[in-house]
Every structure is written in C-alpha cells, then in structure tokens.
FIZA-27144 format. One record per atom (N, C-alpha, C): x, y, z; atom name; residue in three letters. Coordinates in pm, 1 decimal. Layout:
- X | Y | Z | CA | ala
...
//
This chain:
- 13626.7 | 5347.9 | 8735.0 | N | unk
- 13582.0 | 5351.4 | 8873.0 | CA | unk
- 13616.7 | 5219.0 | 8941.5 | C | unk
- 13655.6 | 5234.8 | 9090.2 | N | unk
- 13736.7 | 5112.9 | 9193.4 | CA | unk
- 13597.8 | 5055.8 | 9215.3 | C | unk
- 13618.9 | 4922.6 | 9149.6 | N | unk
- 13519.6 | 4818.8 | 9235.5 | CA | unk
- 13433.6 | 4834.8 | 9392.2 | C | unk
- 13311.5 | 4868.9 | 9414.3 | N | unk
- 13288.3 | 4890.0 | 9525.5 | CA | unk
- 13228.7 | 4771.0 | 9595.8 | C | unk
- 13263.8 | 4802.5 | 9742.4 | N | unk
- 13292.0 | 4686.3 | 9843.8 | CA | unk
- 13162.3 | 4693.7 | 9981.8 | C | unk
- 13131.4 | 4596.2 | 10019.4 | N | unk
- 13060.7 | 4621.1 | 10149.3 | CA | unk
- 13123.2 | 4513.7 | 10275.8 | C | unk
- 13123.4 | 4589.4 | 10376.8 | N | unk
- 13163.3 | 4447.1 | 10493.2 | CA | unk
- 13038.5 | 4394.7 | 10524.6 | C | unk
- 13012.8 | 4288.9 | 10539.2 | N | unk
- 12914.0 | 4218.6 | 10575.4 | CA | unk
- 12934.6 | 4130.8 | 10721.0 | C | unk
- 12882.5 | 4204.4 | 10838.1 | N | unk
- 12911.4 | 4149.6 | 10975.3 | CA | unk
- 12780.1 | 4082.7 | 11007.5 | C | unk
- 12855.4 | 3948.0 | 11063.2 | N | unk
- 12730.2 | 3840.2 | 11091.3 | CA | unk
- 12749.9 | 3785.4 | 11221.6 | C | unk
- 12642.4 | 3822.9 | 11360.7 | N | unk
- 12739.6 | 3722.1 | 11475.5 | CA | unk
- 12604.8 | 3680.2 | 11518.0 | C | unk
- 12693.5 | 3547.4 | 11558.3 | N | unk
- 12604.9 | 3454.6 | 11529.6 | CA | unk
- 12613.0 | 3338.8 | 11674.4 | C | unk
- 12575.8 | 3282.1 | 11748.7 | N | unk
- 12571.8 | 3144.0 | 11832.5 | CA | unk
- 12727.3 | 3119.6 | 11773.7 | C | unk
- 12769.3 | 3030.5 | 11867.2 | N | unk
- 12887.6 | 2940.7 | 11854.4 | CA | unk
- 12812.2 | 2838.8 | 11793.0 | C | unk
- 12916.4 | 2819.4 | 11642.0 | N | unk
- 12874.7 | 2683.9 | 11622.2 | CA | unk
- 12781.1 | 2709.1 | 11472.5 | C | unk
- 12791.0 | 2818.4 | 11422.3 | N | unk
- 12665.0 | 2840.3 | 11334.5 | CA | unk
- 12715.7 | 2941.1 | 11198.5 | C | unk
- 12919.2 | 2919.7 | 11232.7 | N | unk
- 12996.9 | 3009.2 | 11135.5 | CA | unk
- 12961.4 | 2916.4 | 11037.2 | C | unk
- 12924.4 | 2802.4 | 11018.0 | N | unk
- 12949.7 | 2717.2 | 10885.8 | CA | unk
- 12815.0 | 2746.3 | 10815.5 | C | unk
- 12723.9 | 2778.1 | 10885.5 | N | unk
- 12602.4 | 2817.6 | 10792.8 | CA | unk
- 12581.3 | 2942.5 | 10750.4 | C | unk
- 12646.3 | 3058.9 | 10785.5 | N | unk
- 12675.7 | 3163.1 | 10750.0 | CA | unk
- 12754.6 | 3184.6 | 10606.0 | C | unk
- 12835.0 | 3089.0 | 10624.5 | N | unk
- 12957.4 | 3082.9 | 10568.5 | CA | unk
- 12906.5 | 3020.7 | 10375.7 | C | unk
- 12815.0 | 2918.9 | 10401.5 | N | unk
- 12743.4 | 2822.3 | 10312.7 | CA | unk
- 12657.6 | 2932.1 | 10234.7 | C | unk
- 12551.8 | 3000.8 | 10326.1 | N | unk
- 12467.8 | 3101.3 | 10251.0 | CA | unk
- 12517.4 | 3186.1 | 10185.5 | C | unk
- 12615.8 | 3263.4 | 10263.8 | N | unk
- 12713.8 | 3378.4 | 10198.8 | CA | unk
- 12781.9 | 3283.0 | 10040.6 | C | unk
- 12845.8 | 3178.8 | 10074.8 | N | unk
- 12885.2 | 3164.1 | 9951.2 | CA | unk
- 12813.4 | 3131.9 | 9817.3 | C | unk
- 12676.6 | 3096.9 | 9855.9 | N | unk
- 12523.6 | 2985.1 | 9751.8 | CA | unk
- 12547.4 | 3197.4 | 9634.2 | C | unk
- 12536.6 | 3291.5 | 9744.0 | N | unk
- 12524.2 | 3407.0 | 9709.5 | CA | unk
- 12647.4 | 3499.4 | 9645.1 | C | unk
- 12747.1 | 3393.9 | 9653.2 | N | unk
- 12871.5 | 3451.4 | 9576.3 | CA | unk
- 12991.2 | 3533.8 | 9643.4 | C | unk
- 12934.4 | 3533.5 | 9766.6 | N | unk
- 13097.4 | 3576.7 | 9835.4 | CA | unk
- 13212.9 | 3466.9 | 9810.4 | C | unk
- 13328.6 | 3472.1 | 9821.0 | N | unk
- 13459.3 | 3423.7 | 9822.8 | CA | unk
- 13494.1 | 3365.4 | 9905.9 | C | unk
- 13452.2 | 3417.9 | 10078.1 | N | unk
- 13547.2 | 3375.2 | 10162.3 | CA | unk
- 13472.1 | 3479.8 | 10266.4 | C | unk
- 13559.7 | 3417.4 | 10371.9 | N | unk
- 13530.2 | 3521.1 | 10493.2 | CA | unk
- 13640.4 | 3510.1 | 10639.5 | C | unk
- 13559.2 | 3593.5 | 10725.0 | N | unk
- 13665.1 | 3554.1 | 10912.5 | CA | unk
- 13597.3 | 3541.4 | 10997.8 | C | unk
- 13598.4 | 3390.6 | 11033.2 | N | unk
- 13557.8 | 3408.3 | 11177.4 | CA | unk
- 13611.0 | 3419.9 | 11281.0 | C | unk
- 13574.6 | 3519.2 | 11393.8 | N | unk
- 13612.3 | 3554.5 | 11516.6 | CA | unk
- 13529.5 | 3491.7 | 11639.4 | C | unk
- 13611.1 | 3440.0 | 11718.7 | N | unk
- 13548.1 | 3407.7 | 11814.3 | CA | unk
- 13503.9 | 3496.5 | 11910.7 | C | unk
- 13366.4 | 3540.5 | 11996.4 | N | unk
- 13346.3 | 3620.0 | 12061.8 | CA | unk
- 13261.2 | 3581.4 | 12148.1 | C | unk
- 13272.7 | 3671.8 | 12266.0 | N | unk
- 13172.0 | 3656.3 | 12354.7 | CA | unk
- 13060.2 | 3766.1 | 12408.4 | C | unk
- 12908.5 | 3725.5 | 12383.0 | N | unk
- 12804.6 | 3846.5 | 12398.3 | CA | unk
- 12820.2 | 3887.6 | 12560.2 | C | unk
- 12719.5 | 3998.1 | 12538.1 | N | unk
- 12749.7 | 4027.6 | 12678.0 | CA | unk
- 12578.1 | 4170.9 | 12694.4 | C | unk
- 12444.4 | 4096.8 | 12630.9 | N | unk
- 12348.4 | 4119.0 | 12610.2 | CA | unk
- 12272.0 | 4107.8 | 12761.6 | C | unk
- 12185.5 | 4175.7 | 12840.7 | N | unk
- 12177.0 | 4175.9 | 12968.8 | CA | unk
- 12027.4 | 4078.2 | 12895.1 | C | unk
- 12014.0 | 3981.1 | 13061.5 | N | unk
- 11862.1 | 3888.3 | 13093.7 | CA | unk
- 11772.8 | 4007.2 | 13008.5 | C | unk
- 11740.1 | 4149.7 | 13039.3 | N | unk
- 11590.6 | 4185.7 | 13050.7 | CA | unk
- 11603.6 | 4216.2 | 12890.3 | C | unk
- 11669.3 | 4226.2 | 12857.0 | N | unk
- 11708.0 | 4345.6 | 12671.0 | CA | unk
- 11653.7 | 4164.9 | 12618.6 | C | unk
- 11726.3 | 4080.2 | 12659.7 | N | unk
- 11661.5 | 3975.1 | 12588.7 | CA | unk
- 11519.7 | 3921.1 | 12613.8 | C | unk
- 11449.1 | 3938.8 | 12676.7 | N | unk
- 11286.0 | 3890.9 | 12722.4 | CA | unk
- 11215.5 | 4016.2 | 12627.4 | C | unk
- 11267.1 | 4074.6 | 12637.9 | N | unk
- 11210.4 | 4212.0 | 12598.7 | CA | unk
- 11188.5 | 4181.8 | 12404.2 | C | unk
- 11314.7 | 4145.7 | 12343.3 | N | unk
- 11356.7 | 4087.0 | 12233.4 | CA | unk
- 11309.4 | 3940.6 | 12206.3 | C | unk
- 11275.6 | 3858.1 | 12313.1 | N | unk
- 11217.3 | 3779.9 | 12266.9 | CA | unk
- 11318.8 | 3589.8 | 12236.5 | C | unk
- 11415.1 | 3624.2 | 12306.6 | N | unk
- 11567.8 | 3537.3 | 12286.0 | CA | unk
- 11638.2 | 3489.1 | 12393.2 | C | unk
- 11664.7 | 3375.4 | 12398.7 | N | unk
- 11740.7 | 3346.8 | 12516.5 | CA | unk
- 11906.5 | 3369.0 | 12440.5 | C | unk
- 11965.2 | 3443.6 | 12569.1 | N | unk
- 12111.3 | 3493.7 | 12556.3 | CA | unk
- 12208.6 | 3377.2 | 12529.9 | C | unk
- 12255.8 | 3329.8 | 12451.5 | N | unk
- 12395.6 | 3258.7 | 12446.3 | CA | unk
- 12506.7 | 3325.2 | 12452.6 | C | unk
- 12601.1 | 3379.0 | 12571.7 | N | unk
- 12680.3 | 3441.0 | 12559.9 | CA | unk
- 12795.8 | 3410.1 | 12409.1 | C | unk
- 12804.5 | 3255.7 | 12456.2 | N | unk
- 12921.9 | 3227.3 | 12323.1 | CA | unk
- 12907.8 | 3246.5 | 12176.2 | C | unk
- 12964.1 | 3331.3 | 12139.0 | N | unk
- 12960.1 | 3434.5 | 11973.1 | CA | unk
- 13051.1 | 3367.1 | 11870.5 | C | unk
- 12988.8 | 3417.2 | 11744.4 | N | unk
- 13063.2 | 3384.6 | 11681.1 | CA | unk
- 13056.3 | 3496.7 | 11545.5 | C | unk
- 13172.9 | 3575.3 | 11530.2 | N | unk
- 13149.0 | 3679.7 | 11453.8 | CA | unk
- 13219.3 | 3671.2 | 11251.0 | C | unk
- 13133.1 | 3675.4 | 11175.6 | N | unk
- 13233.0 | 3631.2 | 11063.5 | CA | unk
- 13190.9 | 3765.8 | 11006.0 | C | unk
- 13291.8 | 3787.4 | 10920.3 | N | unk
- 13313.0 | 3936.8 | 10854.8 | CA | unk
- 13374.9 | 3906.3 | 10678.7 | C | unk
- 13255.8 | 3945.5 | 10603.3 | N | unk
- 13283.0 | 3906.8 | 10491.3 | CA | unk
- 13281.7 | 4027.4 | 10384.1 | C | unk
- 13418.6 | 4106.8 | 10326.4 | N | unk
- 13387.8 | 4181.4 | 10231.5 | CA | unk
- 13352.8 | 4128.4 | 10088.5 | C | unk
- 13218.5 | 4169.4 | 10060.2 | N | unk
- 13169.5 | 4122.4 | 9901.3 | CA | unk
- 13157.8 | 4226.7 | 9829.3 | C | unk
- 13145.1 | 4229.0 | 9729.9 | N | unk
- 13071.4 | 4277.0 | 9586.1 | CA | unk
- 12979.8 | 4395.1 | 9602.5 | C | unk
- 12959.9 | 4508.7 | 9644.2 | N | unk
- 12850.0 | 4589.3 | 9684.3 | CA | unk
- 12711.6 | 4540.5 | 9632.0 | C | unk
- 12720.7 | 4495.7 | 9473.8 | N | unk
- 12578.8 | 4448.0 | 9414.9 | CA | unk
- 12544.2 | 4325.6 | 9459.3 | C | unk
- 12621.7 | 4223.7 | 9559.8 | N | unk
- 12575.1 | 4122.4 | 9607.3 | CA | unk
- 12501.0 | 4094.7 | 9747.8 | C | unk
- 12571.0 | 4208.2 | 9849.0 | N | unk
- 12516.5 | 4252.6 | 9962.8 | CA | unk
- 12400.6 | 4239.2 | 9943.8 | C | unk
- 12305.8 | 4312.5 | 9963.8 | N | unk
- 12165.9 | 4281.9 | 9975.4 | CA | unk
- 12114.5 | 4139.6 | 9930.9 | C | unk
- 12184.6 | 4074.0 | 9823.3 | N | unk
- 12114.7 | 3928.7 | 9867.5 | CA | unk
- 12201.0 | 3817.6 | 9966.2 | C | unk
- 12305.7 | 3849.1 | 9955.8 | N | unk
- 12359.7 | 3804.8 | 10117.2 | CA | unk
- 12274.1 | 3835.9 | 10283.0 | C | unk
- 12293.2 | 3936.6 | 10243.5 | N | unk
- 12207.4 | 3964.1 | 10358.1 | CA | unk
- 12041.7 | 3892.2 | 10393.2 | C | unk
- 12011.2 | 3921.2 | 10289.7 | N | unk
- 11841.9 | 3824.6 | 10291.6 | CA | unk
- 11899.0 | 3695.3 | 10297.5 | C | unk
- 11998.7 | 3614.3 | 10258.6 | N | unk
- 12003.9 | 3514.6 | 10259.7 | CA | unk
- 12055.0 | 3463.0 | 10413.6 | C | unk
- 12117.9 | 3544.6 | 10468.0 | N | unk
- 12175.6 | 3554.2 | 10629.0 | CA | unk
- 12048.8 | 3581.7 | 10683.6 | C | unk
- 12000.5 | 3637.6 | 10675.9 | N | unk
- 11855.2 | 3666.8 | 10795.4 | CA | unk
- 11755.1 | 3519.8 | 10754.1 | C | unk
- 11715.1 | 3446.2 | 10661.1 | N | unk
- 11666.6 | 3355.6 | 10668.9 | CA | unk
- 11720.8 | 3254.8 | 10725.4 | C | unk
- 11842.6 | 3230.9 | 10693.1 | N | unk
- 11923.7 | 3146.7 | 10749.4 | CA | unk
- 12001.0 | 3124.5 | 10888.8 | C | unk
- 12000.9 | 3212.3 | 10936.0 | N | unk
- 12054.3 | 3247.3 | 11119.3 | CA | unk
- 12027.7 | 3323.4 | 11143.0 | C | unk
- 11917.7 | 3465.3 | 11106.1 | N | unk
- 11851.4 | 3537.2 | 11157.0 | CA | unk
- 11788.5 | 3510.1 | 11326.9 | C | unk
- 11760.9 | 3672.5 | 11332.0 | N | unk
- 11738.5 | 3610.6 | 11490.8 | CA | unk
- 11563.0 | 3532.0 | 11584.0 | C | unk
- 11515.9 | 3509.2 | 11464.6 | N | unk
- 11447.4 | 3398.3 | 11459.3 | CA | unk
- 11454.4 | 3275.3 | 11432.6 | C | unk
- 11593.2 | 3231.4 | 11449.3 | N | unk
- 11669.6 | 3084.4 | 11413.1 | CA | unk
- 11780.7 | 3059.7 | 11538.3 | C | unk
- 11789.6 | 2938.9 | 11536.4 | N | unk
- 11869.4 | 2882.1 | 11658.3 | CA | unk
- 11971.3 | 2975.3 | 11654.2 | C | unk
- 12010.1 | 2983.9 | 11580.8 | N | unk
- 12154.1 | 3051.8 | 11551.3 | CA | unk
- 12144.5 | 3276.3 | 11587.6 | C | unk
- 12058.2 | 3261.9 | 11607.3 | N | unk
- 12011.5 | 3404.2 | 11649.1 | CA | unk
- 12135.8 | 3496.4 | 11622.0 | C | unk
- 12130.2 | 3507.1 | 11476.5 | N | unk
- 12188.9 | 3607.3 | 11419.7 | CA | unk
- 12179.5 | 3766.3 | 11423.5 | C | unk
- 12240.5 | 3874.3 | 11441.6 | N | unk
- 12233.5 | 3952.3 | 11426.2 | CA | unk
- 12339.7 | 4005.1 | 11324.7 | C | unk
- 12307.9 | 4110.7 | 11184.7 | N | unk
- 12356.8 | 4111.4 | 11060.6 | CA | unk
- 12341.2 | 4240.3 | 11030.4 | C | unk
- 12473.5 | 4282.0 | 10994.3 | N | unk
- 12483.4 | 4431.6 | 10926.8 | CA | unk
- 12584.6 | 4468.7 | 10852.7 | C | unk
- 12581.8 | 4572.3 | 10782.8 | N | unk
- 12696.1 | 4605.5 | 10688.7 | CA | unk
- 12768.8 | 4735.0 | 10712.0 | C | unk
- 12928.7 | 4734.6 | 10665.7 | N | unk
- 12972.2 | 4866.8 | 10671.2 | CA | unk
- 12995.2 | 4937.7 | 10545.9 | C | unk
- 12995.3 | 5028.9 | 10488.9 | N | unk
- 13073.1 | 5087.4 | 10392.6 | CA | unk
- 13215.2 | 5030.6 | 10346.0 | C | unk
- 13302.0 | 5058.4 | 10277.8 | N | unk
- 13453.1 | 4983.7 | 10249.5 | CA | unk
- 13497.4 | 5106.6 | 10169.8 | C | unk
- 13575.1 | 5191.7 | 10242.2 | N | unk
- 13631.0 | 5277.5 | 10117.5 | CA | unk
- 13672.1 | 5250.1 | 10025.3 | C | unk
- 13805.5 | 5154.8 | 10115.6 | N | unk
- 13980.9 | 5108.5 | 10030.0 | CA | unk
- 13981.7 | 4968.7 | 10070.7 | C | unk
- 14045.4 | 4882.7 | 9947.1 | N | unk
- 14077.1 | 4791.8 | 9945.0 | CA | unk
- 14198.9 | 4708.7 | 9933.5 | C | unk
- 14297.9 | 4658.2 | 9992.5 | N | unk
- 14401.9 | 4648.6 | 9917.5 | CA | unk
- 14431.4 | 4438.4 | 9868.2 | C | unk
- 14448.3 | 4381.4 | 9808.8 | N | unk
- 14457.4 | 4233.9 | 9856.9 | CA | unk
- 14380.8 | 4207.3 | 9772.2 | C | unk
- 14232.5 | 4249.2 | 9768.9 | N | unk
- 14116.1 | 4207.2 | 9666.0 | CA | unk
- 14097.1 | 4245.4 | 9520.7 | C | unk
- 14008.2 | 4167.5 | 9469.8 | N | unk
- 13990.1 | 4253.4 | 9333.2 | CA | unk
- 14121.0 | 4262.9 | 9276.8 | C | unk
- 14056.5 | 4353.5 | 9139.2 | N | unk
- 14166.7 | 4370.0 | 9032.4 | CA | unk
- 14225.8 | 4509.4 | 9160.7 | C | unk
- 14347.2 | 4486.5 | 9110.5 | N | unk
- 14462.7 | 4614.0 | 9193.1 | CA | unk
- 14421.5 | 4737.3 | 9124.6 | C | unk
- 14439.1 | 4831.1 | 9193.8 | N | unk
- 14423.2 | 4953.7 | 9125.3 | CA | unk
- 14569.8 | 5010.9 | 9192.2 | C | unk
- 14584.3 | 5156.5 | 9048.7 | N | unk
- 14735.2 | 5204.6 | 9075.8 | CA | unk
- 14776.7 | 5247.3 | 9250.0 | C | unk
- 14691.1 | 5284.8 | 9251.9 | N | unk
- 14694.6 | 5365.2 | 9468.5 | CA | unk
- 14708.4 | 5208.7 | 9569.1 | C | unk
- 14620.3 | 5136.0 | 9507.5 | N | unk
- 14701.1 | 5016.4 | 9574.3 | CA | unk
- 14822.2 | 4953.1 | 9556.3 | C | unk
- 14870.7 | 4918.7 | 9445.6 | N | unk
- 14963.0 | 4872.0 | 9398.0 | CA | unk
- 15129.1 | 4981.8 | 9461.6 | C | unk
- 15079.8 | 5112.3 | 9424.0 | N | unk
- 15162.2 | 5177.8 | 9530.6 | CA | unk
- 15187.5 | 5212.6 | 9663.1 | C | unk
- 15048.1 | 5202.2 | 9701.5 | N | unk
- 15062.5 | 5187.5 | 9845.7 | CA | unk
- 15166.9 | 5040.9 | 9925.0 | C | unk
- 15136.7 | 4929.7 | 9799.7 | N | unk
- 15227.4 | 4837.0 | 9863.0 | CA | unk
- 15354.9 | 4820.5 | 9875.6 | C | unk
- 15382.7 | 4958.1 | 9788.0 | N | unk
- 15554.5 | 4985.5 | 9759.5 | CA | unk
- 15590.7 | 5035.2 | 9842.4 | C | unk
- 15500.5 | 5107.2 | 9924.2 | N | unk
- 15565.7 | 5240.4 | 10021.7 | CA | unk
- 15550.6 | 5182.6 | 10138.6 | C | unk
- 15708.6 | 5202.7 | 10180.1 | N | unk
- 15765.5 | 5171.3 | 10321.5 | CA | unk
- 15662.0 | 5252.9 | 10439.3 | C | unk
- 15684.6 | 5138.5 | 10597.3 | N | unk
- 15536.2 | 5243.6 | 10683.9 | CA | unk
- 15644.0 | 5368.5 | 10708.5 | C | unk
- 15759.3 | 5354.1 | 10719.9 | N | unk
- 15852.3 | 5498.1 | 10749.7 | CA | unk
- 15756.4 | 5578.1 | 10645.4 | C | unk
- 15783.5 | 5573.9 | 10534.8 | N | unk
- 15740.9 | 5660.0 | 10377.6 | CA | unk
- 15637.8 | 5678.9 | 10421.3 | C | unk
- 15548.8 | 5598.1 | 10462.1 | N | unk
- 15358.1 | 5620.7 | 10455.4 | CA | unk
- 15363.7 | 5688.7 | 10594.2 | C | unk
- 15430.9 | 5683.4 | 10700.7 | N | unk
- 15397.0 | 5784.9 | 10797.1 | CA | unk
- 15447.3 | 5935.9 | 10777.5 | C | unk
- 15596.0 | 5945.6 | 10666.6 | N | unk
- 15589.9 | 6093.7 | 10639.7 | CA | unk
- 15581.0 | 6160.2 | 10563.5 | C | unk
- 15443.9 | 6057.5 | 10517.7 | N | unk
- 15362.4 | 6121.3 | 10398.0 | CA | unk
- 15238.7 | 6169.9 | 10480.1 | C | unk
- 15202.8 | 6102.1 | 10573.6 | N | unk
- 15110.2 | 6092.8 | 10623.5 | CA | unk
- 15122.2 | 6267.4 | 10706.5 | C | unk
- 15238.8 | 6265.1 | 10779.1 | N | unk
- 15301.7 | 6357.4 | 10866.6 | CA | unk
- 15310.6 | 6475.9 | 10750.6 | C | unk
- 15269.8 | 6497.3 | 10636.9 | N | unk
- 15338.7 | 6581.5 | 10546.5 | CA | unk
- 15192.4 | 6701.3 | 10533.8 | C | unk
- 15066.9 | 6556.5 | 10496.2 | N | unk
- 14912.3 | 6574.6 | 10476.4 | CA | unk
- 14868.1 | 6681.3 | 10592.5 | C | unk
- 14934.0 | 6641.9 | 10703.1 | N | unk
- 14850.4 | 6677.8 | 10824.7 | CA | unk
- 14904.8 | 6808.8 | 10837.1 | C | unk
- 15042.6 | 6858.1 | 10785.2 | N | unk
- 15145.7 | 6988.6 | 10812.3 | CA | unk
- 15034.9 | 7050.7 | 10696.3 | C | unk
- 15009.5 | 7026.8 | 10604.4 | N | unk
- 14939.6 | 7126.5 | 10510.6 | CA | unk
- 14790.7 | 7137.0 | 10570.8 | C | unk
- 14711.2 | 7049.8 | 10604.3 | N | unk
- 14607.1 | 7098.0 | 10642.1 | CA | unk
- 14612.4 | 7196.3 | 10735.8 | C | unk
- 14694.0 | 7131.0 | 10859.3 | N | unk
- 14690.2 | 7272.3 | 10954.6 | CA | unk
- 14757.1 | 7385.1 | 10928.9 | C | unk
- 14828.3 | 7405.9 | 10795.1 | N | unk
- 14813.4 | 7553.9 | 10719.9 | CA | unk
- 14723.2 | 7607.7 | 10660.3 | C | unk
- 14646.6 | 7565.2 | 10579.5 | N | unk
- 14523.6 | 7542.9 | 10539.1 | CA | unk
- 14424.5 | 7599.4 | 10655.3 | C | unk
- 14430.5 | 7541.0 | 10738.5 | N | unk
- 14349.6 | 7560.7 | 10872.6 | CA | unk
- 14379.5 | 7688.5 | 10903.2 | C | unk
- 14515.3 | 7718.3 | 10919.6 | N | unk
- 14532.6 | 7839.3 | 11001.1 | CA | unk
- 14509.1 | 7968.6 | 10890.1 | C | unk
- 14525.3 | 7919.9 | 10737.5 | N | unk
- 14510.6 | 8038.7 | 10664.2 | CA | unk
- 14341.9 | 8055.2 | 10662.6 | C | unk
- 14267.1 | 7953.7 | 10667.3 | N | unk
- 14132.3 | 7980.2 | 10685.1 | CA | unk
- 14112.8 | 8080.0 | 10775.4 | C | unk
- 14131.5 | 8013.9 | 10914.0 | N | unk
- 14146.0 | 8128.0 | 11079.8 | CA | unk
- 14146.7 | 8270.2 | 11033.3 | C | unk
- 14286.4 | 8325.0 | 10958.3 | N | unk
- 14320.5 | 8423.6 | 10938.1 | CA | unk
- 14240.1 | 8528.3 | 10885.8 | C | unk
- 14183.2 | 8438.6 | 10760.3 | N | unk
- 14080.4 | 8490.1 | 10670.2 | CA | unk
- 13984.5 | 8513.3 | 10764.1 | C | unk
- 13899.3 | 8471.6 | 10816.3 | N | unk
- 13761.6 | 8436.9 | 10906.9 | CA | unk
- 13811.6 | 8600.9 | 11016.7 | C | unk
- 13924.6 | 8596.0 | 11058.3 | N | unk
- 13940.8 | 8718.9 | 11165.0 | CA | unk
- 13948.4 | 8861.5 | 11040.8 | C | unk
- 14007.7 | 8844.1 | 10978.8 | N | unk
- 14021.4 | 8956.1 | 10857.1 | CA | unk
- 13893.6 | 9020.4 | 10860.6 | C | unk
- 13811.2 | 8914.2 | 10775.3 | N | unk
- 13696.9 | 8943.3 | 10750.4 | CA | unk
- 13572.6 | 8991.3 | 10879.7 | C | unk
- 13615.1 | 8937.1 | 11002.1 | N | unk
- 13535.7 | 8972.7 | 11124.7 | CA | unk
- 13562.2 | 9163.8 | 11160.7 | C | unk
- 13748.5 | 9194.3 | 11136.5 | N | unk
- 13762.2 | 9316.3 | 11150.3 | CA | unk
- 13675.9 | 9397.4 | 11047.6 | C | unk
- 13719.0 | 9367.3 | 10920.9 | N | unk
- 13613.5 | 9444.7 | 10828.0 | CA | unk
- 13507.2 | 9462.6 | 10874.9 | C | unk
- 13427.4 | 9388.2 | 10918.9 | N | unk
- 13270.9 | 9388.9 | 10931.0 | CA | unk
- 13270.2 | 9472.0 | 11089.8 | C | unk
//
C-alpha cells in the first residue's frame, strides 16, 4: 500500500510563515510553500469572530505523513491559531497521488516516462470508453424501461 499523504493549509498574518514552518517541522514535516496572499474577510464577519482583519496573508502548504497531521495541526493551532497574533486559520486536504515524494511507486515512476502528448491520449482514450460505457448503460436502462 502507497504511503498516505495529507495537505496541510496554514494562512497565516504576513510575517508568521517562519513559525508555522518551525512547528510543522519540531512535528516532522520536511518542508513546505509559502504563498503570498491577500485576505479579503469583510469589518463585520470579523467583530463577529472576534479579530482584527490583516488583509496581508501568508499561505504555506505542507504535504506530510497522514499519521503526522493531526499533531501538526495541534501544534499549528497553538502556535498561530486564531487566538495568536498570527491569527491562523488551518486545514487539511486529502492527497490522492503523489509524484516527487516518498519512496516512488511503479504508476509514478511511469507516469514520469510518459510524454503530456502520451498522457493526453491516454487520457483522450479513458474518456472514449467511458462514454461507451455510458451509452451502453443508456441502452440497457431504455431496454429495460420498454420491457416493463
């Protein structure tokens, strides 16, 4: 079984990627990206929340370890959570596929062989069979509507 992965999205104040960055690693991530961004959170959503708005963002995106996530995460909410200067807000995505990380697996290792020409008419090949697939379903579904 392929190593499983989580994204770990952290945005954070300008200025507050390096403490993100520190916790995530005390917790064993590798590495990460920061993006520069800008919020765009209205006056009342924040009174309401309890926060004064810093538009200037700062977004870092770290895929880890699935079994490490959850203490990354606790370790991000203590640390720039949005009860800290740094008024973090922190969440995770799923990660199907990986390619770059971790030990390689064979589907990666071939995927890096295959030209994007190759991977689009493979891609173009997937989509011709489903919508046969599709249409032999249709067929069936009316068949069976005449019977009845």
């Amino acid at each position: 079984m392929d190593k499983r992965y989580e994204l770990v999205v952290c945005i954070v104040n300008k200025g507050f990627n390096e403490q993100v960055m520190i916790a995530a690693k005390n917790c064993g991530a590798k590495g990460g990206t920061v993006i520069n961004a800008r919020g765009t959170a209205k006056e009342d959503v924040a009174k309401r929340f309890d926060y004064i708005v810093t538009p200037e963002k700062e977004i870092v995106l770290l895929v880890v370890p699935f079994e490490i996530k959850d203490q990354i995460l606790h370790a991000l909410y203590q640390e720039v959570g949005l009860q800290t200067p740094g008024q973090g807000i922190i969440f995770t995505v799923p990660v199907d596929e990986t390619a770059g990380i971790g030990k390689k697996s064979a589907k990666n290792e071939k995927a890096e062989e295959v030209s994007y020409e190759e991977y689009n008419k493979a891609k173009a090949e997937e989509i011709e069979k489903l919508e046969e697939t599709t249409s032999e379903v249709q067929e069936n579904v009316e068949e069976e509507k005449e019977e009845n």
